[in-house]
Structure formats: structure tokens, C-alpha cells
Phi, psi and omega in degrees: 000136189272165192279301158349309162309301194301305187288004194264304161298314178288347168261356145245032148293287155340303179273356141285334166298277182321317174272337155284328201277352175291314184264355152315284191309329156311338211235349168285352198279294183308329157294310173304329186282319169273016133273348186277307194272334168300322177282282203310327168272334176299339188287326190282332182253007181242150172284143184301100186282154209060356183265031187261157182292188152307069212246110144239143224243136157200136176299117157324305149183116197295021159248160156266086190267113167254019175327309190303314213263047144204136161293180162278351165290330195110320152296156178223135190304324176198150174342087214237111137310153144218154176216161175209164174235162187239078268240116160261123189253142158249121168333124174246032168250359179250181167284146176291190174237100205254130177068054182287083184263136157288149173181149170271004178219128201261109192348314212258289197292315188098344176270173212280139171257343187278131155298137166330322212270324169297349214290352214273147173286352192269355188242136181222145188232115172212166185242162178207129180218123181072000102171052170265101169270169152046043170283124162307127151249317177234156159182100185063036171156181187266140168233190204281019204061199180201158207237125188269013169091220159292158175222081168306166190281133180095332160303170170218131173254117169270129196242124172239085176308133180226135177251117183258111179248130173245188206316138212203117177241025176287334213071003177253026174260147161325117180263143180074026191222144155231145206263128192269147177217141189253124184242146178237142186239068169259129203280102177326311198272284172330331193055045162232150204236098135258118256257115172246103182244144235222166149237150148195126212241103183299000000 
């Protein structure tokens, strides 16, 4: 081989080297980047978890008293209110509180906020909010709750919650007891779930 050949070939060894490895470095580049906009979309369909506001709760009085409204049998003679209000603040040194849901089974874990012993078809749980009565929570089963919008910071919203038990000859409600419950308050866009807890007492 003449020395002319030899360089010739060695140059185009060299410039086969350099476009693969050029084009290697296109296709790590090009994968990182498109695994970067797949992380970045996926991020994108999920709630910013932890950035929901400061929510504090406070009760008129968090029992529900029905001592009255069932016998020593367990039965109740007619159709019995109790309501409490229900008073929600947003921290006004925080983020507001955005996509503000009520519900009796808590969104994220799935569990029952009602005592067992409430679980009846005779028992109804409803709120009247923004001039809305008698909004389900519970009735003859849990339903999806209900979404009470925004909460600016430093604002406050009231809720006047009622636990209804009505007229009942089985003999199967609990007498004497007060039965612990959980009301969930969850911030949608945040994915945070807080725990408001209750009695009502038979």
C-alpha cells in the first residue's frame, strides 16, 4: 500500500469513528431529553402534593347530641335533627385553598369516616352551604361528597351540618354510646386530605 492509500484509509477510519461516535452522542442526547418531557408530563398530570394551604376547623360543638332521640330499646320515635356549624379558615399568612372537597370517606386511604354502629339505612348526614340545603353525605350508603370550590387565605367558609336519624322500630340503634367520626375536608389540586373529627352521641 503507497503512502497516499495509507493516509487515505486512515482518514477514513478516523471520520467513521467521529460520525459514530457523533451520532452515539445524538441518540444519548436525544433519549435523555425525551425521557426529561415524559418526567416532566407525567408531573404535569399529578397534584402538586404538599403545596395546599392552612385550613383550620372549629365546631359550634363537635357532638351531635341524640341521647334524646333513641330509646332504651334502640328505636326512634320520629324523624330527629341535630345540626352544628361548622366553621372553615384559611391561614392568611399561607396559600390559598383551592378545589375544596366535603366527604365522608376520605379520598386518598378510602376509608369510612361513620361508625360502624351509624352505617343505617335511617341515618342521613347532609350540609346546607351558599344557600344549598339538605346536600348529601350520607344516605342509605356514603356518596361522593361534595365540592365547595375556593378558599382564599384569610377568608372563612361555614357549613351547617346535620345528622338525621329517622323514625326506627328494629331495635338496632346503639343506646348510651357516643360513637366517634370523621369528616374529611380535601384539597383537590394539593391532594391534601384533612381530618375533622366529630361524635354523636345516642
Amino acid at each position: 500500500m503507497d503512502k497516499a492509500s495509507g493516509t487515505l484509509v486512515i482518514a477514513l477510519l478516523i471520520g467513521a469513528l467521529l460520525g459514530f461516535g457523533g451520532g452515539y452522542y445524538y441518540m444519548q442526547n436525544a433519549s435523555q431529553q425525551a425521557f426529561d418531557q415524559g418526567v416532566a408530563y407525567q408531573q404535569s398530570l399529578e397534584p402538586a402534593v404538599g403545596m395546599g394551604a392552612d385550613l383550620d376547623f372549629e365546631w359550634d360543638s363537635d357532638d351531635f347530641d341524640h341521647s334524646a332521640t333513641v330509646d332504651g330499646d334502640g328505636n326512634v320515635a320520629a324523624d330527629t335533627d341535630v345540626t352544628q356549624k361548622l366553621t372553615i379558615t384559611c391561614d392568611q399568612d399561607g396559600d390559598d385553598a383551592e378545589g375544596i372537597w366535603i366527604m365522608l370517606q376520605n379520598p386518598v386511604t378510602g376509608e369510612d369516616g361513620l361508625d360502624p354502629d351509624l352505617e343505617l339505612d335511617d341515618v342521613k348526614i347532609t350540609f346546607e352551604f351558599g344557600g344549598i340545603s339538605k346536600i348529601s353525605l350520607y344516605k342509605e350508603g356514603y356518596t361522593a361528597g361534595y365540592e365547595l370550590g375556593d378558599l382564599p387565605a384569610g377568608s372563612e367558609m361555614e357549613l351547617s351540618i346535620t345528622v338525621t336519624l329517622l323514625e326506627h322500630d328494629d331495635e338496632d340503634f346503639p343506646d348510651g354510646k357516643t360513637l366517634d367520626c370523621e369528616l374529611y375536608i380535601y384539597q383537590s389540586i394539593a391532594g391534601l386530605v384533612d381530618t375533622v373529627d366529630f361524635t354523636v352521641s345516642t
